[in-house]
C-alpha positions in Angstrom: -0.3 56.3 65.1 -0.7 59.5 67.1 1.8 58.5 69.5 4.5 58.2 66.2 3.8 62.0 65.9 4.5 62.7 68.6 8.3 61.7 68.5 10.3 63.6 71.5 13.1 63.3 69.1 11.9 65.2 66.8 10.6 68.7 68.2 9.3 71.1 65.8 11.7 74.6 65.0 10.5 78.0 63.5 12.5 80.0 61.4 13.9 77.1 58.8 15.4 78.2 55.5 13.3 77.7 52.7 14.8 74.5 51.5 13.7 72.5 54.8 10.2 73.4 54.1 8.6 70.0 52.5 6.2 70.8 49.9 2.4 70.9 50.7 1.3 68.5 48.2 3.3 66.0 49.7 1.5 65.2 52.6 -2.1 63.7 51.3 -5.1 64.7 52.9 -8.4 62.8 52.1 -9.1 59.3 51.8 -9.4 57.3 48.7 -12.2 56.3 46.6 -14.4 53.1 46.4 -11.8 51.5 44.3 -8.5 52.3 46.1 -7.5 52.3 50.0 -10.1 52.3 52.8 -10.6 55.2 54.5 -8.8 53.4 57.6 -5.7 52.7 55.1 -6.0 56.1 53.3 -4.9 57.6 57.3 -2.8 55.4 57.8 -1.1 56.3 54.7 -1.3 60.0 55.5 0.3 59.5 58.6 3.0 57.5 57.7 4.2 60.3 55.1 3.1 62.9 57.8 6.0 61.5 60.4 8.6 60.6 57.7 8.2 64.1 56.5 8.5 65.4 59.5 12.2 63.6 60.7 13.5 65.0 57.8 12.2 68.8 58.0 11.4 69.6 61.1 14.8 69.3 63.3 17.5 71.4 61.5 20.7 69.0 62.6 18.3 65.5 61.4 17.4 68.0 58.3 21.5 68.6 58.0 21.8 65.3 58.2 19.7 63.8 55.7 21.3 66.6 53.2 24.8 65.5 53.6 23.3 61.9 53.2 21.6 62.2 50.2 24.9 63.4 48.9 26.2 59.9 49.5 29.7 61.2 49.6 29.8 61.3 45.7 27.1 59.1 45.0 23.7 60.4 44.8 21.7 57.5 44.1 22.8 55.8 46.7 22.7 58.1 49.1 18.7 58.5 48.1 18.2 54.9 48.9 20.2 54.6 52.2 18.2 58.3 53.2 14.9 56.7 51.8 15.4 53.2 53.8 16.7 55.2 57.3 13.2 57.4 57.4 11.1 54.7 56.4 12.6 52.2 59.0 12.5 54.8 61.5 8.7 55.6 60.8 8.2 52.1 61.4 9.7 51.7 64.6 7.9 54.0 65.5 4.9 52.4 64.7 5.8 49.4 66.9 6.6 51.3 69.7 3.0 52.6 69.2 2.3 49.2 68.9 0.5 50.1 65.5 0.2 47.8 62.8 0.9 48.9 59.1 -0.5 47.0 56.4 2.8 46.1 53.9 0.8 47.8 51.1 0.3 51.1 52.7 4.1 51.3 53.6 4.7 50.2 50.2 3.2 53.1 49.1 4.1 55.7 51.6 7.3 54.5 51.6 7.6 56.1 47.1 5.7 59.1 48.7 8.7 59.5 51.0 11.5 58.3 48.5 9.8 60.9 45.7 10.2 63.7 48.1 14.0 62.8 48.9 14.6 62.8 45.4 12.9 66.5 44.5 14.9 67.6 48.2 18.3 66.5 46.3 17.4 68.3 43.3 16.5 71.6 45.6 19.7 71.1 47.1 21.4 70.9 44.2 22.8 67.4 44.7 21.0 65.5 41.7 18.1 66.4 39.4 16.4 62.8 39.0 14.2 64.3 37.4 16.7 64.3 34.0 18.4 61.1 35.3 15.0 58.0 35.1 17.3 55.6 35.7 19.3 56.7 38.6 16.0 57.3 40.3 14.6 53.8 39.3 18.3 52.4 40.8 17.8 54.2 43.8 14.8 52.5 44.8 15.9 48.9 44.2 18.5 50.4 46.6 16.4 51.5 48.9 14.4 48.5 49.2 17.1 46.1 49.8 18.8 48.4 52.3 15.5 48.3 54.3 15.2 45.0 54.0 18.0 44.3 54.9 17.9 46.1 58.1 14.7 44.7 58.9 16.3 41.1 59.2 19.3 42.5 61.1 16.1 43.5 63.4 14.5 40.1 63.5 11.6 41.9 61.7 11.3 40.3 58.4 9.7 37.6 56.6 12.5 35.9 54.8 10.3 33.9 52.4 7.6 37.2 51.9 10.6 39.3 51.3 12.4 37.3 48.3 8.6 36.9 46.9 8.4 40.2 47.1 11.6 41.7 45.4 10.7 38.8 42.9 7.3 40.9 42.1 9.5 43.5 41.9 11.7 42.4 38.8 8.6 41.1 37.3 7.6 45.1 37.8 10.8 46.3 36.0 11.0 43.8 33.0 7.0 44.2 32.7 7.7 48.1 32.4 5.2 48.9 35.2 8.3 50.5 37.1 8.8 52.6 34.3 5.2 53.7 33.9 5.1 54.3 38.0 8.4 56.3 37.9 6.8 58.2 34.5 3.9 58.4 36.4 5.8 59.9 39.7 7.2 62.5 37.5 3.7 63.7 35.9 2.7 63.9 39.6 5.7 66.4 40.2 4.4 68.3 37.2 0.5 68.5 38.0 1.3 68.8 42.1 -1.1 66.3 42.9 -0.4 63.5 45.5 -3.2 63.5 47.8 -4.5 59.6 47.8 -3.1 56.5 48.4 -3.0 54.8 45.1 -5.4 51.2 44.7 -4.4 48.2 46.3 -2.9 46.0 43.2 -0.9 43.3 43.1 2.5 45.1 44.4 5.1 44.6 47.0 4.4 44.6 50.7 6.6 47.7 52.2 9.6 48.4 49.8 10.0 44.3 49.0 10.9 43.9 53.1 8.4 41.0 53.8 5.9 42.7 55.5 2.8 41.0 56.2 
């Protein structure tokens, strides 16, 4: 993964307004406990949200960019999900071209680290407070998964038959309520400012409901 930080495309500026700044508690910084992620999935998590952090803030004209996106020229929510799905499949090309594997869990996870911090960026720039709006931001990442997914099989890099199993899991999520309680629970997090472990490894969907193995 240290190659993916290192993404000429991406070179780090000084002097960025306030705004572009991503905030600290974002980025998580120690591995998980007995029960949760290895320590070997715990970094890989942190680097994953390290990189897909770092396309959005850390070039002013990609920053630019993923602003005007997220306004999704008069629609919000989905201009969160196609935002969300263009940072994570980026991060993951990047990962190939590493030639690093990621675990379909760990993107999973990383990948609502990277969504929840789009979502707080559009209420800072004044776009769309999700945080008064559960259900736009529970739309927006049904979006978001399909849009990845669906530019993972444009890419030949999908599992057709792990994909529809997993967007299956996910509708079993949403009418079981546990997408409500993780969205509740993404919102508490905003509140308390914590965010620095990978959550456990349940029985969820491998990298946004794209198929990943």
């Amino acid at each position: 993964m240290a190659d993916m930080m290192n993404d000429p495309a991406m070179p780090p500026t000084e002097g960025d307004p306030a705004m572009q700044e991503p905030p600290a508690e974002q980025v998580p910084d120690q591995p998980a406990g007995d029960q949760q992620a290895s320590p070997e999935e715990q970094k890989l998590y942190e680097d994953f949200v390290a990189h897909g952090l770092l396309l959005v803030y850390s070039n002013p004209k990609m920053f630019g960019q993923v602003v005007k996106m997220l306004e999704g020229g008069g629609e919000p929510q989905e201009g969160l999900a196609r935002a969300t799905a263009l940072v994570v499949a980026r991060v993951l090309s990047a990962a190939e071209k590493a030639q690093q594997q990621i675990p379909g869990d760990v993107v999973f996870h990383a990948g609502k680290e990277i969504f929840e911090d789009l979502a707080e960026l559009s209420g800072r720039a004044g776009i769309k407070d999700y945080g008064e709006d559960q259900d736009a931001l529970e739309g927006a990442f049904f979006k978001a998964a399909d849009q990845l997914r669906t530019m993972l099989q444009e890419s030949g890099k999908i599992d057709q038959q792990a994909a529809a199993s997993d967007m299956e899991r996910l509708q079993q999520m949403d009418q079981s309520g546990e997408l409500q309680k993780m969205f509740e629970d993404l919102a508490a997090k905003d509140d308390e400012g914590s965010g620095d472990e990978m959550p456990p490894p349940e029985d969820q969907p491998r990298g946004l409901a794209m198929g990943m193995n």
